[in-house]
C-alpha positions in Angstrom: 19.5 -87.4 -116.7 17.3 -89.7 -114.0 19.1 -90.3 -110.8 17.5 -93.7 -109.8 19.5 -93.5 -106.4 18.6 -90.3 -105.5 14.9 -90.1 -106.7 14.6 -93.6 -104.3 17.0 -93.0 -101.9 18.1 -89.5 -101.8 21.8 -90.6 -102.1 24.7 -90.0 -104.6 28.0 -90.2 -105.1 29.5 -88.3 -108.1 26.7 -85.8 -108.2 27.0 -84.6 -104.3 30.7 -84.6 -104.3 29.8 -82.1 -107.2 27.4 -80.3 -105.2 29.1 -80.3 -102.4 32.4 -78.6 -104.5 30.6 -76.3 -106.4 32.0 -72.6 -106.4 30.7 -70.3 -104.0 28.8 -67.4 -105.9 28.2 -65.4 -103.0 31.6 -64.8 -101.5 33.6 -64.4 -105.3 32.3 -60.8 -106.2 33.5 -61.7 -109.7 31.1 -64.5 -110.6 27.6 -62.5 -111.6 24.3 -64.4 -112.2 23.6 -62.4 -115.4 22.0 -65.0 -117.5 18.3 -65.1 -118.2 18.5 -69.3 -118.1 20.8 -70.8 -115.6 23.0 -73.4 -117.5 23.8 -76.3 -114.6 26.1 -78.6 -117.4 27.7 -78.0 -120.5 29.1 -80.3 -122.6 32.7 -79.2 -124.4 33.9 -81.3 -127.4 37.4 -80.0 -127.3 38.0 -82.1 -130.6 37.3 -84.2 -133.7 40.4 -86.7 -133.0 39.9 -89.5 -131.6 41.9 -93.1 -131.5 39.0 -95.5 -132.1 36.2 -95.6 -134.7 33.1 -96.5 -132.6 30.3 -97.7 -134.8 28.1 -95.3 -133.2 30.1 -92.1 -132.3 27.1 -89.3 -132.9 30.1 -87.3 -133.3 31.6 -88.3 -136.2 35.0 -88.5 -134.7 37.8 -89.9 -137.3 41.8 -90.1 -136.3 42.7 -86.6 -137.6 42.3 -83.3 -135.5 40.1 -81.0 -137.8 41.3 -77.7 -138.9 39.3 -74.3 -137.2 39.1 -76.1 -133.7 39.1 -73.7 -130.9 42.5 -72.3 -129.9 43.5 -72.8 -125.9 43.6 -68.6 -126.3 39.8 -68.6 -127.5 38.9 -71.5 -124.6 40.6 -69.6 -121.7 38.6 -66.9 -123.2 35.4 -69.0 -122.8 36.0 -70.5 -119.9 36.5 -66.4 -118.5 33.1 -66.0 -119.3 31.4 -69.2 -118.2 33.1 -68.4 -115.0 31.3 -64.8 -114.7 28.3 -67.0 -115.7 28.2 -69.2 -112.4 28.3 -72.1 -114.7 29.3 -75.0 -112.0 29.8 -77.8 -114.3 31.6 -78.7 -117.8 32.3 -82.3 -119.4 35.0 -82.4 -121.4 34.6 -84.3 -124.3 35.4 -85.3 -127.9 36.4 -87.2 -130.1 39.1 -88.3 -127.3 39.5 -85.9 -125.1 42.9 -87.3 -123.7 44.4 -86.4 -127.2 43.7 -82.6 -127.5 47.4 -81.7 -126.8 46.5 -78.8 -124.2 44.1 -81.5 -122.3 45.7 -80.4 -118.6 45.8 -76.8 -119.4 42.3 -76.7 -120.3 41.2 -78.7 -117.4 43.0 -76.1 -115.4 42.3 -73.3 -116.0 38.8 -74.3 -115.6 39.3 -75.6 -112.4 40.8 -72.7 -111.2 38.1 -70.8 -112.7 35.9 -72.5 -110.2 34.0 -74.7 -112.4 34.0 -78.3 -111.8 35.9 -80.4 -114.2 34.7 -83.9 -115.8 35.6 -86.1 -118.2 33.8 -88.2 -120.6 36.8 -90.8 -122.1 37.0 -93.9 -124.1 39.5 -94.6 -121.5 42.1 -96.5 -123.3 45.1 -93.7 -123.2 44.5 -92.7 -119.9 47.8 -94.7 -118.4 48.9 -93.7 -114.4 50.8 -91.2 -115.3 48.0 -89.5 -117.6 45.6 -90.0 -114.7 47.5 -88.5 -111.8 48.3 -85.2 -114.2 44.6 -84.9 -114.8 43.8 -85.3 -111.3 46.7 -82.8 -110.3 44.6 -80.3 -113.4 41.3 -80.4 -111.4 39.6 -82.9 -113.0 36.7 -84.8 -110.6 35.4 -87.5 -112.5 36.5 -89.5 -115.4 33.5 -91.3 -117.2 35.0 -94.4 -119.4 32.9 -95.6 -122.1 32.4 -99.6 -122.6 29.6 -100.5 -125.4 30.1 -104.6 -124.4 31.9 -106.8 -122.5 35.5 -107.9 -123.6 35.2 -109.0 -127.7 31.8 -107.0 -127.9 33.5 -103.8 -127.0 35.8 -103.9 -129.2 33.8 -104.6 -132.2 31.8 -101.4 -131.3 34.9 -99.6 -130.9 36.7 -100.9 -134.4 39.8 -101.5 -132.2 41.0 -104.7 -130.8 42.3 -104.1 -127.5 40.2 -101.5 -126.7 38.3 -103.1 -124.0 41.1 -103.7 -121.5 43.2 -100.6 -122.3 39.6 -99.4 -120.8 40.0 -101.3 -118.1 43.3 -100.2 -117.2 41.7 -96.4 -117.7 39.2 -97.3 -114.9 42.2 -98.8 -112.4 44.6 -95.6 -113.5 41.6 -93.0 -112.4 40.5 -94.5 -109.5 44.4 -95.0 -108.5 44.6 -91.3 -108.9 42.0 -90.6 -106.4 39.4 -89.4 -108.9 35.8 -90.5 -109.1 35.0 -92.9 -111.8 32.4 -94.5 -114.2 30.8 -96.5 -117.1 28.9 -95.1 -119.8 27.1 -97.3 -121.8 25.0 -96.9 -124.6 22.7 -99.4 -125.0 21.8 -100.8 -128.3 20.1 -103.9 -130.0 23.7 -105.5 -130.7 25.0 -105.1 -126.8 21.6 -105.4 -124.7 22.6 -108.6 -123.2 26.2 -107.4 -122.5 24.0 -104.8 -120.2 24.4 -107.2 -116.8 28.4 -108.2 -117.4 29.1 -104.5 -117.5 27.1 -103.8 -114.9 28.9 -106.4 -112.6 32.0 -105.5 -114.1 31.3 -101.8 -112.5 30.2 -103.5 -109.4 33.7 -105.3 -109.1 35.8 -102.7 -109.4 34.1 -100.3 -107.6 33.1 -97.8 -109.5 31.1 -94.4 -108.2 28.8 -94.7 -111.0 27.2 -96.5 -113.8 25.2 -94.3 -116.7 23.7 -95.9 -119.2 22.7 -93.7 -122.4 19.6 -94.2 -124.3 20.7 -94.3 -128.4 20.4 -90.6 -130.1 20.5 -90.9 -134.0 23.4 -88.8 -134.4 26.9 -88.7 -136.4 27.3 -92.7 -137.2 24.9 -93.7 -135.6 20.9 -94.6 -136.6 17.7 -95.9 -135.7 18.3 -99.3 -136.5 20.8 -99.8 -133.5 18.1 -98.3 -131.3 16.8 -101.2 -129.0 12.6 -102.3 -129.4 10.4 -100.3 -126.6 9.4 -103.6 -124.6 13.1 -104.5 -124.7 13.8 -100.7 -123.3 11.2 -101.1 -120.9 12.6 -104.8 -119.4 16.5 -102.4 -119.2 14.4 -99.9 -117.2 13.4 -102.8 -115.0 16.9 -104.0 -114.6 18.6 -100.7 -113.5 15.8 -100.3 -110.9 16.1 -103.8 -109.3 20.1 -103.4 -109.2 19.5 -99.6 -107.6 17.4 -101.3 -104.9 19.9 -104.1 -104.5 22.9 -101.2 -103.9 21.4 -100.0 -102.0 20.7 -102.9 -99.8 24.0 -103.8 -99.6 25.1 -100.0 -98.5 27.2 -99.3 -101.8 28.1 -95.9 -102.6 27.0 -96.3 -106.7 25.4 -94.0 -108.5 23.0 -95.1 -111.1 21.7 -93.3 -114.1 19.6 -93.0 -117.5 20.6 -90.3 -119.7 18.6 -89.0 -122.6 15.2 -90.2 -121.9 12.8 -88.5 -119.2 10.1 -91.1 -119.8 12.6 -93.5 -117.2 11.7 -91.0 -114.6 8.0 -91.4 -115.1 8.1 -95.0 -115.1 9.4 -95.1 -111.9 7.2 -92.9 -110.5 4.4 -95.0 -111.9 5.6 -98.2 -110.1 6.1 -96.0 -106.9 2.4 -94.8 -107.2 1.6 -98.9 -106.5 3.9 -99.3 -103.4 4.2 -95.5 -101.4 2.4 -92.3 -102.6 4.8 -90.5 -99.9 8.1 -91.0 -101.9 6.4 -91.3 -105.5 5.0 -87.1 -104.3 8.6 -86.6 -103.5 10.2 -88.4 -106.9 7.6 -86.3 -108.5 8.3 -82.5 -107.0 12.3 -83.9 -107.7 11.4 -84.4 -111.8 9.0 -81.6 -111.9 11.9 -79.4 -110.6 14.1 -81.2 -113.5 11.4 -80.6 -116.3 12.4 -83.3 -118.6 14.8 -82.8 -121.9 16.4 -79.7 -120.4 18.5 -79.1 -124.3 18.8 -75.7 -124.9 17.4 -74.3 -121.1 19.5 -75.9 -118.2 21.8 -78.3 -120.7 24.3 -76.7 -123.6 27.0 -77.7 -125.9 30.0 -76.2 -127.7 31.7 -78.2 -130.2 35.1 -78.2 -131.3 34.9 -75.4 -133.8 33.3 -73.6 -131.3 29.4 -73.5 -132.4 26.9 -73.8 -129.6 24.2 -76.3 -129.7 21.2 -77.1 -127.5 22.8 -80.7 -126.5 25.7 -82.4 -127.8 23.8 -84.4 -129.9 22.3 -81.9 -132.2 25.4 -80.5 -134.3 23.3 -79.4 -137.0 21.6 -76.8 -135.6 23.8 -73.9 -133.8 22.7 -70.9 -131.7 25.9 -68.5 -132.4 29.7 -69.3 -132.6 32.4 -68.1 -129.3 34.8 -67.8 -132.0 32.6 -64.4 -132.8 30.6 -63.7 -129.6 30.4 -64.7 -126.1 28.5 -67.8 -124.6 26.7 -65.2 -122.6 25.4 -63.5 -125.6 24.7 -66.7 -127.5 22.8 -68.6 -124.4 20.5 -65.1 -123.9 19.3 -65.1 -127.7 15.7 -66.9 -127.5 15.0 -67.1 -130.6 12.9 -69.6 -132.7 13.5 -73.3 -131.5 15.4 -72.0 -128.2 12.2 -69.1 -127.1 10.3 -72.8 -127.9 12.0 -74.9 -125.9 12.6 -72.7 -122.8 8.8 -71.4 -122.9 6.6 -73.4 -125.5 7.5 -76.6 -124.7 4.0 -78.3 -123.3 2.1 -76.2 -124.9 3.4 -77.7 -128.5 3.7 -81.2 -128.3 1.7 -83.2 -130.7 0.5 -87.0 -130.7 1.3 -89.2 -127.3 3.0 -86.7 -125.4 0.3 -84.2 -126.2 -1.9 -86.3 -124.4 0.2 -87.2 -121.3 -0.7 -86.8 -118.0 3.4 -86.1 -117.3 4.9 -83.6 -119.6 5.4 -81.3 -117.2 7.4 -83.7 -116.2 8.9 -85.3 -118.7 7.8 -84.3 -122.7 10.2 -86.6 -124.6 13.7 -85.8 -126.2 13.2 -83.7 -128.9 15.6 -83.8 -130.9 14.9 -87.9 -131.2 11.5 -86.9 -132.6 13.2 -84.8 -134.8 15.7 -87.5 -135.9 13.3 -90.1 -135.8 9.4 -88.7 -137.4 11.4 -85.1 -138.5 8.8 -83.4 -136.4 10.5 -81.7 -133.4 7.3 -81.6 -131.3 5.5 -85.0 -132.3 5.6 -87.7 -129.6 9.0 -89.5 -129.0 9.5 -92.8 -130.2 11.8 -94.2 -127.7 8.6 -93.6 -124.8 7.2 -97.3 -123.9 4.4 -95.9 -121.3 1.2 -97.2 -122.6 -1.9 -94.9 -123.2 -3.3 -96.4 -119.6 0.1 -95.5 -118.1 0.0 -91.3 -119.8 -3.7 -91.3 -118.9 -2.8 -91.6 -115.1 -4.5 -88.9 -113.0 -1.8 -87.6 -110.2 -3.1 -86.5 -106.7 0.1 -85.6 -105.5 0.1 -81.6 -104.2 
């Protein structure tokens, strides 16, 4: 995830109300920092079901709940254990969340475990009265998915309608007092829709606007992914709207998700204008480290297998169903013991030969997808060899 706000401006809106919420290890006696990695964010899929049939769901998600999901006996059991964990975040996910029938206990019991509680939503069943009982369950932030502006959503959705039941999802969350957003997954048949969703979030006021870079996974595949000079000129975009937000003293976050090279071309461009703030966006993604799957960033799916990211469901560290996350997230073994220590010391081709993979160092699991070689260079980075040859004199 790059912050464009706060690696420019040192503002947010979703992410400090986070911060600022998170539970307070040092006074609860019961929460123990036991884990050898510190998880910040995991990502649940409570379930397969889901009311729509988006083109590209990397999840698979078809209108049936699929038998062997976790039961809300083995979650609360979970959630017991991410709480003794520290764990501050989860994003409740799917399929649909909204249509797991235990939705507000879950969100709950998590809550009153201590963890903050998100959602990530297609948005279209969340009507008032489903948006003040999540908000009375705990839950923070709602993040509504729109692929394309009016017609265009619904094609990607394969449900006509779907873009301003949506809508009405946004109005019902933010009516309820909870923080909201847009998620949008850019691809080469919505690029252009980029600006009217944008504006669209602008409108109605949303607290933040994410856009997610395509990960072949589930329907989806490389030939939806966008061209890199066409990623690039996105790149470009969100940065001139960030500075504009700012100008006007919105509160809006703004946000790439699932490709660390975003936060190396901005530094790059800041290296032109202010070496001050580019040393400061650099220590801030230095801290971050790039694709955190598997080391900061986790997933459990709905049958309760663990993954390094959400994304990457055929590959699974251990099942809750048999053992606890704890155990699980400790193993480091193989591709985890890789990613968490190995990283830059293993990648091959362009990112071998970058000047920022400390930094950065590609998503994996797209080179996986993509050239089936988990440490070659990802295809989805549009730096130039001038650009990864760029020698830093930043202390």
């Amino acid at each position: 995830m790059i912050a464009l706000n706060q690696l420019l401006f040192k503002s947010g809106t979703v992410s400090k109300k986070i911060d600022e919420e998170r539970y307070n290890y040092e006074t609860d006696p019961s929460i123990i920092r036991y884990t050898k990695r510190d998880i910040s964010v995991l990502f649940w899929n409570l379930t397969i079901k889901c009311n729509l049939k988006c083109v590209h769901c990397y999840a698979n998600a078809g209108f049936e709940r699929s038998p062997g999901e976790l039961s809300e006996l083995e979650i609360f059991r979970t959630v017991d254990d991410l709480k003794r964990m520290g764990l501050p975040v989860v994003i409740l996910s799917g399929g649909e969340p909204m249509l797991h029938q235990d939705i507000y206990s879950i969100s709950k019991y998590i809550d009153d475990a201590g963890i903050r509680v998100t959602l990530s939503s297609n948005g279209t069943v969340i009507d008032e009265k489903a948006a003040f009982k999540l908000a009375e369950s705990g839950v923070k932030y709602v993040g509504i998915s729109l692929d394309g502006y009016g017609e265009k959503n619904d094609l990607f959705r394969g449900v006509k309608g779907a873009f301003e039941n949506a809508l009405n999802g946004l109005k019902n969350v933010k009516k309820a007092g909870m923080m909201s957003g847009i998620r949008f997954t850019v691809t080469r048949y919505n690029v252009d829709d980029l600006p009217l969703v944008f504006e669209l979030g602008e409108e109605l006021g949303i607290d933040r606007f994410c856009l997610y870079h395509l990960v072949p996974a589930g329907r989806s595949s490389r030939e939806m992914d966008i061209d890199n000079k066409k990623r690039r000129q996105v790149i470009d975009y969100l940065i001139e709207k960030t500075y504009e937000i700012h100008e006007k003293g919105m509160e809006m976050e703004i946000l790439t998700v699932d490709n660390p090279t975003d936060g190396v071309y901005l530094l790059l461009k800041l290296l032109k204008e202010d070496d001050r703030r580019a040393g400061d966006v650099y220590r801030l993604l230095k801290r971050r480290g790039g694709d955190n799957s598997g080391i900061k960033a986790g997933n459990i799916d709905p049958w309760g297998n663990v993954h390094p990211n959400q994304f990457w469901l055929d590959y699974s560290m251990g099942n809750v169903k048999y053992e606890s996350f704890k155990n699980i997230w400790e193993k480091e073994d193989g591709i985890i013991r890789e990613l968490r220590r190995e990283k830059t010391k293993l990648l091959q081709g362009k990112c071998s030969r970058c000047k920022f993979k400390d930094i950065c160092g590609g998503f994996r699991l797209r080179a996986l997808r993509y050239g089936g070689n988990l440490w070659g260079e990802d295809p989805d980075c549009y730096l130039n060899e001038d650009e990864i040859s760029r020698e830093l004199n930043i202390t």
